[in-house]
BAFI-3210 file (N, C-alpha, C; in Angstrom, 3 decimals, decimal comma, padded with zeros to 6 digits):
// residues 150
n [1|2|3|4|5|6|7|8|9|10|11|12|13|14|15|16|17|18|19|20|21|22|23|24|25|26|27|28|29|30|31|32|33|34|35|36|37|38|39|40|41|42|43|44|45|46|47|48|49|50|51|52|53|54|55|56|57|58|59|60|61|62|63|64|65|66|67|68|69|70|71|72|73|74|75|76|77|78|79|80|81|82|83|84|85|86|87|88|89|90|91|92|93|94|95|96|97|98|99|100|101|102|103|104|105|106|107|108|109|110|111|112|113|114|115|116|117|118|119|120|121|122|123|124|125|126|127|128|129|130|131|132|133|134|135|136|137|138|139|140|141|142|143|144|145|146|147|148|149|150]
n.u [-001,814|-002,701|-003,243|-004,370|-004,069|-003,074|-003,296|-001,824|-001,554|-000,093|000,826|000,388|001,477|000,799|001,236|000,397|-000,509|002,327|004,708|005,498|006,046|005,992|004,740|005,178|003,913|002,847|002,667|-000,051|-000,040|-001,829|-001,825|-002,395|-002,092|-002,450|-003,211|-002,228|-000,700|002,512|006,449|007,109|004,455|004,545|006,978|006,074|003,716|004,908|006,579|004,683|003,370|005,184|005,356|003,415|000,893|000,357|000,253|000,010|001,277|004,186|001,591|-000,716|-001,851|-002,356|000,236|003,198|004,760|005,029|007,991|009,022|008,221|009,436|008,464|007,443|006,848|003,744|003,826|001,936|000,402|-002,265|-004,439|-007,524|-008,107|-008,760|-010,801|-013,708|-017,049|-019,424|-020,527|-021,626|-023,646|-023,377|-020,717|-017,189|-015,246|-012,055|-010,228|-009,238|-006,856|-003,498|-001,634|000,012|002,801|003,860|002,483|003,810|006,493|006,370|005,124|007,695|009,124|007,259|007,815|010,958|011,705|009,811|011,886|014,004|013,625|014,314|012,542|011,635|010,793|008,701|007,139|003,727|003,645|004,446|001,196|000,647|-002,340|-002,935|-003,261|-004,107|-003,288|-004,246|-004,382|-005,982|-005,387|-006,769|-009,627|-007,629|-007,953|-007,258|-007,877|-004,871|-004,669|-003,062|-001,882|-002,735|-005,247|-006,278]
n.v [-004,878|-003,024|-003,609|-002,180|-003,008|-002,635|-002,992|-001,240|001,222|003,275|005,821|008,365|010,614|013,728|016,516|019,691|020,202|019,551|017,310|014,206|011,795|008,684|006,107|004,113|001,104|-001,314|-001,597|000,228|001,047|001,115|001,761|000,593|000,885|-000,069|-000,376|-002,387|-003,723|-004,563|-004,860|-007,086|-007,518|-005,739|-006,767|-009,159|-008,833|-006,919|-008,238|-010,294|-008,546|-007,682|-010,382|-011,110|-012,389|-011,213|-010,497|-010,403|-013,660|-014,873|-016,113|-014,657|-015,423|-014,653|-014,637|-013,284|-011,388|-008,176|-007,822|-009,379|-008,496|-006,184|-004,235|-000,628|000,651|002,349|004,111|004,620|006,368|005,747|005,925|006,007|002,950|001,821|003,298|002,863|002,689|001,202|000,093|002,538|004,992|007,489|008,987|008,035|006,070|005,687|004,654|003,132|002,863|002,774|005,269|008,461|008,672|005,611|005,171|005,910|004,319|001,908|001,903|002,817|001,176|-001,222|-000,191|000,231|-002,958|-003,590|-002,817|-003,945|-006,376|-005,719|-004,173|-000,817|001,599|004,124|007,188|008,239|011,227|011,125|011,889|013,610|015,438|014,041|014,092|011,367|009,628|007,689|005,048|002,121|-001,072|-003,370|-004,141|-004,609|-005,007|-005,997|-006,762|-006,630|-008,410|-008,319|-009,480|-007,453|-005,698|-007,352]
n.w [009,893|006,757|003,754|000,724|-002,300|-005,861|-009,306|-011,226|-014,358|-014,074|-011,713|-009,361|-006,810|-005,600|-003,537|-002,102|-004,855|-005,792|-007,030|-005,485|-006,028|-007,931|-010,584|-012,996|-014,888|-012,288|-008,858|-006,934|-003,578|-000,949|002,666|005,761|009,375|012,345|015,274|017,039|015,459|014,678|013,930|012,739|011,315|009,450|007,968|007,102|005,653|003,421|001,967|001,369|-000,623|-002,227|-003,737|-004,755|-007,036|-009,765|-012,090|-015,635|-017,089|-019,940|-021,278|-020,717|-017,829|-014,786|-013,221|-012,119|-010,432|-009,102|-009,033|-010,822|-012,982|-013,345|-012,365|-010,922|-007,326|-005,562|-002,627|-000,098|002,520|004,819|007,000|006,935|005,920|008,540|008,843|011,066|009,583|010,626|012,770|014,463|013,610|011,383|011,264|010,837|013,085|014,083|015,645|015,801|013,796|014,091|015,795|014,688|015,620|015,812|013,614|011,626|011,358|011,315|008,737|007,109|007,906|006,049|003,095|002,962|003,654|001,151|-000,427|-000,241|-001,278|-004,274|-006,111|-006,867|-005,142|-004,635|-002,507|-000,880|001,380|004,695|006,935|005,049|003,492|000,525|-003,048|-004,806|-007,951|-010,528|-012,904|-013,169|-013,612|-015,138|-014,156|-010,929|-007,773|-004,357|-001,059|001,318|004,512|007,743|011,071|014,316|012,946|011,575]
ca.u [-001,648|-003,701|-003,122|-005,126|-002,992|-003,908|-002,059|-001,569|-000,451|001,011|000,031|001,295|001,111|001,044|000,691|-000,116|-000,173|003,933|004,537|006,263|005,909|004,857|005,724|004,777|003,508|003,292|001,451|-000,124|-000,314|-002,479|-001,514|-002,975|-001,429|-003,877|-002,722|-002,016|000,160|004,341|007,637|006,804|003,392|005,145|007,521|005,272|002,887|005,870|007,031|003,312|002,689|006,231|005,447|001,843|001,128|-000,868|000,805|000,398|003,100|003,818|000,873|-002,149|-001,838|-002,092|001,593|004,007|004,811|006,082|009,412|009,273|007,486|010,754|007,475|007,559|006,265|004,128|003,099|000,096|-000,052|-003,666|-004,795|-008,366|-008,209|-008,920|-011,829|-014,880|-018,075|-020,396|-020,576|-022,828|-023,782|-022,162|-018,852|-016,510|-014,449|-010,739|-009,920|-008,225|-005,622|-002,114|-000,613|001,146|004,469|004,182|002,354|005,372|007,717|005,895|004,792|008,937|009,961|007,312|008,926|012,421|010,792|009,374|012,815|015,086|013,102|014,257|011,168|011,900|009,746|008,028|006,068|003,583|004,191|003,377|000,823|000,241|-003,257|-001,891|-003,703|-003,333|-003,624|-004,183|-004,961|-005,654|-004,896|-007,724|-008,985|-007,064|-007,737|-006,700|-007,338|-004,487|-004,419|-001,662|-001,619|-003,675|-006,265|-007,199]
ca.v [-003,929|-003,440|-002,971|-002,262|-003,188|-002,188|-003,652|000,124|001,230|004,560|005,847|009,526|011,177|015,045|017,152|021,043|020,226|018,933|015,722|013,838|010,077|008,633|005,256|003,554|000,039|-001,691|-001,180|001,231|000,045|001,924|001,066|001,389|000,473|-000,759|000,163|-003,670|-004,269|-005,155|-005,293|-008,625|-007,543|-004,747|-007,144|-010,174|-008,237|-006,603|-009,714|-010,751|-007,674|-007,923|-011,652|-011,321|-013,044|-010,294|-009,847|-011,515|-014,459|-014,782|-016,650|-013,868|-015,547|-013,966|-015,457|-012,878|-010,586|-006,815|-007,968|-010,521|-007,219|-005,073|-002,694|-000,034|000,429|003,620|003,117|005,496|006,222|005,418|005,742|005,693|002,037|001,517|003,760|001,671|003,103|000,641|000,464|003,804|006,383|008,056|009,295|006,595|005,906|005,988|004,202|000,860|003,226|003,451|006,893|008,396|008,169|003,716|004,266|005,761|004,045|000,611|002,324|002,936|-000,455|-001,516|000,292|-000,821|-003,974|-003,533|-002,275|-004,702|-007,342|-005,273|-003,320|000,291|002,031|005,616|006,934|009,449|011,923|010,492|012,973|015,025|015,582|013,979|014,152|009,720|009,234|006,365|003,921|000,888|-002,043|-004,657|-003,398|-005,904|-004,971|-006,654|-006,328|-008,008|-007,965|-008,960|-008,631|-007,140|-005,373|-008,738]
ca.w [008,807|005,635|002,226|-000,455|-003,660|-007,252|-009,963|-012,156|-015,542|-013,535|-010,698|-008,757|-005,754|-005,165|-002,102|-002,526|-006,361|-005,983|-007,320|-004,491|-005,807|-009,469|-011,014|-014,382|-014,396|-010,996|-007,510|-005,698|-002,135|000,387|003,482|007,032|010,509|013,227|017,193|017,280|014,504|014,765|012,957|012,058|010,546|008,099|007,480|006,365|004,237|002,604|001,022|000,204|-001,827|-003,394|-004,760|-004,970|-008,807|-010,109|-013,424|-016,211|-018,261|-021,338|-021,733|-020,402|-016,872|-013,153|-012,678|-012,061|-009,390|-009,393|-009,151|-011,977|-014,549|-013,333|-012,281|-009,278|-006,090|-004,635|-001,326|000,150|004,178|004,410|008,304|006,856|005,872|009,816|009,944|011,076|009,491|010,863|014,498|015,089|013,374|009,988|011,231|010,881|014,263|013,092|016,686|015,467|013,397|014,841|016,438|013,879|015,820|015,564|012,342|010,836|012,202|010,389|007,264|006,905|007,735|005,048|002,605|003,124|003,462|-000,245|-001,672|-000,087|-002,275|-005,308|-005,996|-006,579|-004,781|-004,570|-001,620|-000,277|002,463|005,740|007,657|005,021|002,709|-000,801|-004,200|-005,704|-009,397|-011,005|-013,805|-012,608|-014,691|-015,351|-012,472|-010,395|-006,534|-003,069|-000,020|002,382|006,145|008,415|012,184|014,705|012,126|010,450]
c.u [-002,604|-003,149|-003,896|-004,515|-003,928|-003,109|-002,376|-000,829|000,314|-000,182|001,602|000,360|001,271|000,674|001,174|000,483|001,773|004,084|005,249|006,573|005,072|005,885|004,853|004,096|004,136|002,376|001,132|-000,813|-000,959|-001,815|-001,704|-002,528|-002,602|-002,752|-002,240|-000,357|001,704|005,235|007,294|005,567|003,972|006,352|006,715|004,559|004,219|006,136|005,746|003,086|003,527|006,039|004,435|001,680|-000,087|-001,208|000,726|001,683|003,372|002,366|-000,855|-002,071|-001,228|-000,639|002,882|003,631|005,420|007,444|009,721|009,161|008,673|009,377|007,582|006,552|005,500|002,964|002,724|-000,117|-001,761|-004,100|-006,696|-009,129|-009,049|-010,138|-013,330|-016,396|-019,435|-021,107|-022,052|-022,794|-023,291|-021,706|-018,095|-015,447|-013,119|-009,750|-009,115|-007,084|-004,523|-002,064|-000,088|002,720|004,625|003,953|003,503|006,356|007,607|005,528|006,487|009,640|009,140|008,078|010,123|012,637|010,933|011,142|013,868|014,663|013,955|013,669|011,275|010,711|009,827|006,742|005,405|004,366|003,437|002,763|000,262|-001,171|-002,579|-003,446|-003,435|-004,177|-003,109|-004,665|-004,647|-006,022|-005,815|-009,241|-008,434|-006,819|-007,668|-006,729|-006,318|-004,365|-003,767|-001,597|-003,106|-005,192|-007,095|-008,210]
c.v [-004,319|-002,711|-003,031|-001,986|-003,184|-002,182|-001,612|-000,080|002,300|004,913|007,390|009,677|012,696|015,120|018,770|020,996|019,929|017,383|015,085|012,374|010,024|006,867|004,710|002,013|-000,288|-001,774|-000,277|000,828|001,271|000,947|001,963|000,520|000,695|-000,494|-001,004|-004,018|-003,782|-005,238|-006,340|-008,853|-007,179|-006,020|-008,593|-009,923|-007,481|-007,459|-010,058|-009,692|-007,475|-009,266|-011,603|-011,372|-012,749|-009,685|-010,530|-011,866|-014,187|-015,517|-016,004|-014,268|-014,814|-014,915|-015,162|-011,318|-008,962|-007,063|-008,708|-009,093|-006,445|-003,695|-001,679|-000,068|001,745|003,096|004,665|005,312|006,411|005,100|005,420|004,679|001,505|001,968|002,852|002,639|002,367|000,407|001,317|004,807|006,692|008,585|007,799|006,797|005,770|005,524|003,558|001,573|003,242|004,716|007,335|008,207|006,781|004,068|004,370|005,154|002,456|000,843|002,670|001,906|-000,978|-001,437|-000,243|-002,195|-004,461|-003,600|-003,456|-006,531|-006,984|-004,780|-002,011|001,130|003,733|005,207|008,191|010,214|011,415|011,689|014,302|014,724|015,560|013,516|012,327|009,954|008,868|006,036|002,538|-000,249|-003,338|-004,124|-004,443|-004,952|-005,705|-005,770|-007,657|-007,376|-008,960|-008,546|-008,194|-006,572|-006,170|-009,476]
c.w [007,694|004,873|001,458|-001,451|-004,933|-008,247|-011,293|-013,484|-015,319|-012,606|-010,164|-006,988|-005,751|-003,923|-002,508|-003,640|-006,721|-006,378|-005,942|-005,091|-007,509|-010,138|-012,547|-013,848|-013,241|-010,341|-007,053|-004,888|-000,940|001,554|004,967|007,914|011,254|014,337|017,362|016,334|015,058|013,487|011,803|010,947|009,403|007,464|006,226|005,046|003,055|001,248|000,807|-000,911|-003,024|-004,258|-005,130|-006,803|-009,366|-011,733|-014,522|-017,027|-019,161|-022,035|-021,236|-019,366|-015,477|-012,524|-012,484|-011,104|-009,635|-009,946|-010,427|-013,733|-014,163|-013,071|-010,993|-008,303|-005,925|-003,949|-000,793|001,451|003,866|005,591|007,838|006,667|007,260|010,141|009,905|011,255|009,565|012,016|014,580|014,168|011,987|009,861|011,182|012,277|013,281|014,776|016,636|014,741|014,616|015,235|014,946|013,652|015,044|014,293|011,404|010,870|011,027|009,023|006,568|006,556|006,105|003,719|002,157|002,919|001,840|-000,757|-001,124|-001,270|-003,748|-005,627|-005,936|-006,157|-004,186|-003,484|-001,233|000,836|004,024|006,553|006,651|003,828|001,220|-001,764|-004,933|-006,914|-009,738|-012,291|-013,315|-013,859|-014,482|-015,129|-011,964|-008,502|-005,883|-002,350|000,739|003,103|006,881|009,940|013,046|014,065|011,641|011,296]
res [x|x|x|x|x|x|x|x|x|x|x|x|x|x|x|x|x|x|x|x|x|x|x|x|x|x|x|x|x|x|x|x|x|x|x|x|x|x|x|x|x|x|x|x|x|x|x|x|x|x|x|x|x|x|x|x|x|x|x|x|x|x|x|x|x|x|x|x|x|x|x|x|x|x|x|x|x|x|x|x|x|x|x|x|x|x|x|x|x|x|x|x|x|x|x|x|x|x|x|x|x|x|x|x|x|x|x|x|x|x|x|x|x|x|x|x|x|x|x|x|x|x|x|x|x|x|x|x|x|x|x|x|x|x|x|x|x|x|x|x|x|x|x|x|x|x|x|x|x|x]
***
């Protein structure tokens, strides 16, 4: 699995101009499933992106996690993470993504995953063409990978 995490000062989602998903300070987590990836992946990265010490202390320091800022979650099906525009040519192959059956199935557990930490979390629509907006905060990006993809 892959995430691309982005520490936000708000962050939404629409789909045909509907809001579906929107949170205030926090993360917004792209996230792409690889044909390889397991339970065990969604579960691992879960808990890294929930502690991940992205936030700062009281003292200006990268030393506090979502959960620690009381900030939310919105998490971003993101099959394009996977696509590999280097290989041949300039289409990108989109091969190494999951199905969408598995990918949903792991993009869910994440999720759950996320919220059983505490972590309230907001999410796109899986499958469907969604609108993300953002402010991203610093900027402060990550990529992490977990699992077959990495």
């Amino acid at each position: 699995m892959r995430a691309l995490v982005q520490r936000v000062r708000e962050a939404s989602v629409t789909v045909d101009d509907a809001p579906v998903g929107a949170i205030a300070q926090g993360l917004l987590i792209l996230l792409g499933v690889h044909t390889d990836d397991t339970a065990r992946d969604a579960d691992w990265l879960a808990r890294k992106c929930a502690h991940l010490r992205i936030f700062a202390d009281a003292d200006g320091r990268m030393n506090d996690s979502v959960i620690d800022v009381k900030g939310g979650v919105l998490v971003v099906p993101q099959f394009t993470l996977y696509g590999d525009a280097v290989s041949s040519g300039n289409r990108p192959s989109f091969s190494a993504a999951a199905a969408p059956g598995p990918a949903e199935v792991l993009y869910e557990r994440f999720v759950e995953k996320l919220r059983a930490y505490g972590a309230p979390v907001e999410t796109g629509t899986f499958g469907a063409l969604m609108q993300v907006h953002l402010v991203n905060d610093g900027p402060v990006t990550l990529v992490v990978d977990r699992g077959g993809g990495s």
